[in-house]
N, C-alpha and C positions, 0 to 999 in steps of 0.2 A: 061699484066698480064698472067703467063702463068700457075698459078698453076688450077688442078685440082682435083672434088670433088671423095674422094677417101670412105668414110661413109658418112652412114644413120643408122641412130639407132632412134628406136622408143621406149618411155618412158610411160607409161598407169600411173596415179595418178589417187585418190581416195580423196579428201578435204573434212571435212564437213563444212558444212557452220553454219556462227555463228547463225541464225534463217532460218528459212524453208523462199523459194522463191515459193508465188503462180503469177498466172496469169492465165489469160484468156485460155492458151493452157497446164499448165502443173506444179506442184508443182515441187519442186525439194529441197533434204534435205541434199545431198552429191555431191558436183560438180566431176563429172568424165569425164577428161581429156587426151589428149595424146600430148605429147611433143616432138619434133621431134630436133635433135642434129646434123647437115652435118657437116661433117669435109674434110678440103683440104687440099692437098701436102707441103703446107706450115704450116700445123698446125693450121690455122685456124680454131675454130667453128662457127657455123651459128646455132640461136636458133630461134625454129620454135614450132608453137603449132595446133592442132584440136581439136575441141570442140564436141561433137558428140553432135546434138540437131532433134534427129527425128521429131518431127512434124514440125520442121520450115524446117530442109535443108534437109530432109530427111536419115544423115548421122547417124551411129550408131559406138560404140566402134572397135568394130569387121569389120564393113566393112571402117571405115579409115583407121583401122591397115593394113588391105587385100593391099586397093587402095597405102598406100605408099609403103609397102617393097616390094609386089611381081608383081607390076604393076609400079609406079612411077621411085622408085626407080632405078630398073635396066637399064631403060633406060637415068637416071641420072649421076648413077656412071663413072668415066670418062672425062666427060664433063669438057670445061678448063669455069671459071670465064673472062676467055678475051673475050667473048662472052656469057655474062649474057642475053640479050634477047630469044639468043638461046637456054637458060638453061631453062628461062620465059615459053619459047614456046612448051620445051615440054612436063613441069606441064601442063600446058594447053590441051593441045592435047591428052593427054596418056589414057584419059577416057571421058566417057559422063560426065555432070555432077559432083558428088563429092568433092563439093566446098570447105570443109572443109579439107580435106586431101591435096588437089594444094593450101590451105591458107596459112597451117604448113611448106610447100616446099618453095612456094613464100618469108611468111618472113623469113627463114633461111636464103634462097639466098641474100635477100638483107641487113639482115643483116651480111653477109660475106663478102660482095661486101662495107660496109662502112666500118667497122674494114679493110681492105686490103690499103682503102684510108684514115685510121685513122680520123673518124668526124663521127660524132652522126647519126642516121638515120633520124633526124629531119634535119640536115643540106645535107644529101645527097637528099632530097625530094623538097626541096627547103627553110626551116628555115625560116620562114615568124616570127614565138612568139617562145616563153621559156615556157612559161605559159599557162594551161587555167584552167579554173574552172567545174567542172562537178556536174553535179546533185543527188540527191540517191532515189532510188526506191524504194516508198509505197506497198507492195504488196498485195495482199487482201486478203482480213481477216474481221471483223466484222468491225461495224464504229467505234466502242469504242478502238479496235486494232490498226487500220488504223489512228485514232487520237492520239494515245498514241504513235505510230511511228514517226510519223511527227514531234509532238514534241520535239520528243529525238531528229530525224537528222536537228529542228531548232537549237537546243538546242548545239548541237556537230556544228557546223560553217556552216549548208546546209541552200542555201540559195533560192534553186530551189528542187524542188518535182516534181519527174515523179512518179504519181501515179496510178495505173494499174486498169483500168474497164471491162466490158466488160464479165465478166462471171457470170453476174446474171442478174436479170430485169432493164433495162435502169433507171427504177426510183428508183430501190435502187443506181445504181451508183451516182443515183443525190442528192440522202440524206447524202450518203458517200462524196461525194465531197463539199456538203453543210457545213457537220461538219468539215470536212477537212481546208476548206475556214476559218471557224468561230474561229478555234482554232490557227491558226498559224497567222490571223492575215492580211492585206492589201501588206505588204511587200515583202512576200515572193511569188517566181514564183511556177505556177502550171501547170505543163506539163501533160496530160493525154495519157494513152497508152489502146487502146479497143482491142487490139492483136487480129481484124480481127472481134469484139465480135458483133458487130450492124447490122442490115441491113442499107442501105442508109438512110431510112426516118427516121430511129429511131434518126439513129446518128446526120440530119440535125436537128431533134427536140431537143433531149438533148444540143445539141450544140448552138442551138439558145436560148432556154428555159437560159440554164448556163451566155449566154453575156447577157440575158433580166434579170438578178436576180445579174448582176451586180458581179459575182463569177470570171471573170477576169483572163480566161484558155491564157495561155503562146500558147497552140499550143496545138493537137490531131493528136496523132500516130495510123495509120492504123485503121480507126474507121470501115472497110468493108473487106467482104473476100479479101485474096490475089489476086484472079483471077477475081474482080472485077473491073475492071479498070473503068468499066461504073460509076459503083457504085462510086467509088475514083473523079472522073470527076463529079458527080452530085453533091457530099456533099461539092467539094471544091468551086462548083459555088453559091453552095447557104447557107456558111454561110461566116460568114466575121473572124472569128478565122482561124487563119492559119494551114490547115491540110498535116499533115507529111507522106509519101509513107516508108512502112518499107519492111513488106512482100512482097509488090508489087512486088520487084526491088533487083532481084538477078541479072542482067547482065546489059551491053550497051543498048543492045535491048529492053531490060523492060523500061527503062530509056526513051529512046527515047520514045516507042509507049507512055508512060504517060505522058510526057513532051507535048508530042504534041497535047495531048488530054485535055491542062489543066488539067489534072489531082490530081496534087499535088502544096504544095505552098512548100515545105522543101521535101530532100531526106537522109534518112539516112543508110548512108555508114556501112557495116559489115563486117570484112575480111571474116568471115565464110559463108558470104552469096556469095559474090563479085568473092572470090576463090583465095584472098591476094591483096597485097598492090597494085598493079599495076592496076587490072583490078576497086579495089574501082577507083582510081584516074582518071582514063578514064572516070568514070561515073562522078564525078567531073566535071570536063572537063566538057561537054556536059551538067551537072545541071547548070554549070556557063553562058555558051550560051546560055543558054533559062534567065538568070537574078532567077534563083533558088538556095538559100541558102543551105549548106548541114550540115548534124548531123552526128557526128561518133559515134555508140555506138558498141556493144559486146554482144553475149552469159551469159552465167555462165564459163567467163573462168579468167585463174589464170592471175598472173604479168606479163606474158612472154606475150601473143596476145594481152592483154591490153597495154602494154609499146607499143607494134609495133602500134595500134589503136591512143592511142594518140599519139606519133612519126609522125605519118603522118597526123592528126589531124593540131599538132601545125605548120605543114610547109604549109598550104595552107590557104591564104587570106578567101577564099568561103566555110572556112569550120567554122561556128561559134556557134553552138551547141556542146555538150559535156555531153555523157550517158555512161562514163567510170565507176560504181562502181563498177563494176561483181567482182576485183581482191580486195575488203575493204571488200567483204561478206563472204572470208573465212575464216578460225579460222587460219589455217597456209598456209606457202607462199613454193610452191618445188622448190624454188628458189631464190638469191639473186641479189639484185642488181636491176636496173629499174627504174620507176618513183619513184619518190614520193609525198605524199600527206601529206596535215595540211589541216585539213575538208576540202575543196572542192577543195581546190588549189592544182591542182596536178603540177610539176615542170619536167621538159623534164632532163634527163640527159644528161652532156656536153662527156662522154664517147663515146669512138668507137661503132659501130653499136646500141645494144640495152643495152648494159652493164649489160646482166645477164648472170648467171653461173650456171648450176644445182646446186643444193644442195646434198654436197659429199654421205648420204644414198641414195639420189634420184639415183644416179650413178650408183648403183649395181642394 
């Protein structure tokens, strides 16, 4: 393959979202995004996205833009696609850090790199399913809110609840999940997410308290600071609900040192955290040598990092969790084309690379 990347063009969006996103770190009422578009000698494009999520990856609107066009970028342009690793490596290298700007680069490249071999990024990854089902996120709000949520995404075909604790007193989270439990019924699954909110003991208590009252939690996401690894190792030794690493595990090396420390029972993969597709699937790799299940979920970002998230989601065996709704929570899409969904069943496109297109006002 001998064509090379000749742009980069960086696209800033603004979405609102259909209702305000709270959590434990951060409301959020307009998703704001940057879209990133490579184009090579052959005409190819490669569609690439960054999320800018300060308190999680520390990235910001302003310093992805900076990271790709006056730092990534130049030392990209040029570069031939017959040596994609090379192109991989020097996303990588080009900065400290700034995981979200090398994500946007990451999947552009490989989405150019399947469009060139004509087949889906799900079959360029390995095509393991066509299919998975994803869950939607409770966000918090009062318990009469939080129940009247639930209800609708039972009601709309969700059959799994990832519902968000962790930013108030432990035992309000327990009366909220109590109603939570009560209203939707034995059926349906309940994921919790503490986004870092507990300390260790609080979380083994709520956590034990929730399996003794018979409340029947699917699994618990990050119930400790990120840089607790102790912490992450204590709570997963001493309750029997299976606890998920999310903050933990921005790289190979986070992954390992919490692997090895028993730390987690589930990993869940972020491209914005990871630094794109390649470096999630490493950690993959290495969650599946330890016998460690892994979860793909997302930021607040639009159809473009979500289609690549599940794309590579649906090609790997070890990857059987699924926290794709970020792209169903805005009111409009800056783009066409991509997955698609009927309530939780999201569906891979059989399309070259990621099979989306800017949207022609987005272009200008």
């Amino acid at each position: 393959m001998s064509s090379k990347i000749t742009t980069i063009e960086v696209f800033p969006i603004a979405v609102p979202l259909k209702s305000p996103f709270k959590t434990a770190l951060r409301t959020v009422t307009t998703a704001e995004s940057l879209l990133v578009k490579v184009t090579d000698s052959d005409g190819f494009t490669g569609m690439g996205e960054a999320a800018p999520t300060a308190p999680i990856t520390g990235d910001t609107s302003a310093s992805i833009r900076y990271a790709i066009e006056s730092v990534i970028a130049p030392k990209l342009i040029g570069g031939s696609l017959g040596r994609p690793d090379q192109l991989k490596a020097i996303v990588d290298r080009a900065l400290v850090g700034n995981h979200s700007p090398k994500a946007a680069l990451n999947i552009a490249i490989n989405d150019l790199l399947a469009k060139h071999y004509g087949v889906s990024l799900t079959t360029l990854l390995g095509g393991y399913r066509q299919q998975i089902s994803t869950d939607y996120t409770v966000s918090v709000g009062t318990a009469p809110q939080m129940v009247a949520h639930a209800k609708q995404l039972v009601a709309e075909g969700f059959e799994t609840l990832k519902v968000k604790v962790g930013s108030q007193s432990p035992f309000e989270d327990l009366k909220q999940v109590r109603a939570i439990r009560k209203a939707v019924g034995s059926d349906i699954q309940i994921r919790l997410d503490a986004n870092q909110g507990w300390t260790k003991k609080q979380a083994v208590q709520m956590i034990n308290q929730m399996m003794t009252e018979g409340l029947n939690i699917e699994l618990v996401e990050q119930p400790v600071p990120a840089n607790d690894f102790e912490g992450m190792a204590y709570v997963t030794a001493n309750t029997q609900t299976p606890i998920m690493a999310d903050e933990s595990i921005f790289s190979v090396k986070d992954a390992l040192r919490l692997l090895k420390m028993a730390g987690c029972d589930i990993i869940n993969l972020k491209l914005m955290k990871a630094g794109g597709i390649d470096q999630a699937l490493k950690i993959n790799v290495i969650a599946e040598a330890f016998g460690v299940p892994c979860m793909v979920g997302s930021m607040i970002e639009s159809q473009v990092s979500v289609t690549a998230a599940a794309e590579m989601a649906a090609a790997k065996a070890n990857i059987i969790y699924y926290d794709l709704d970020a792209a169903m929570m805005f009111q409009t899409q800056p783009t066409t084309g991509g997955i698609t969904n009927q309530g939780a069943q999201i569906t891979i496109p059989n399309e070259p690379g990621l099979g989306i297109t800017l949207n022609n006002e987005q272009m200008g």
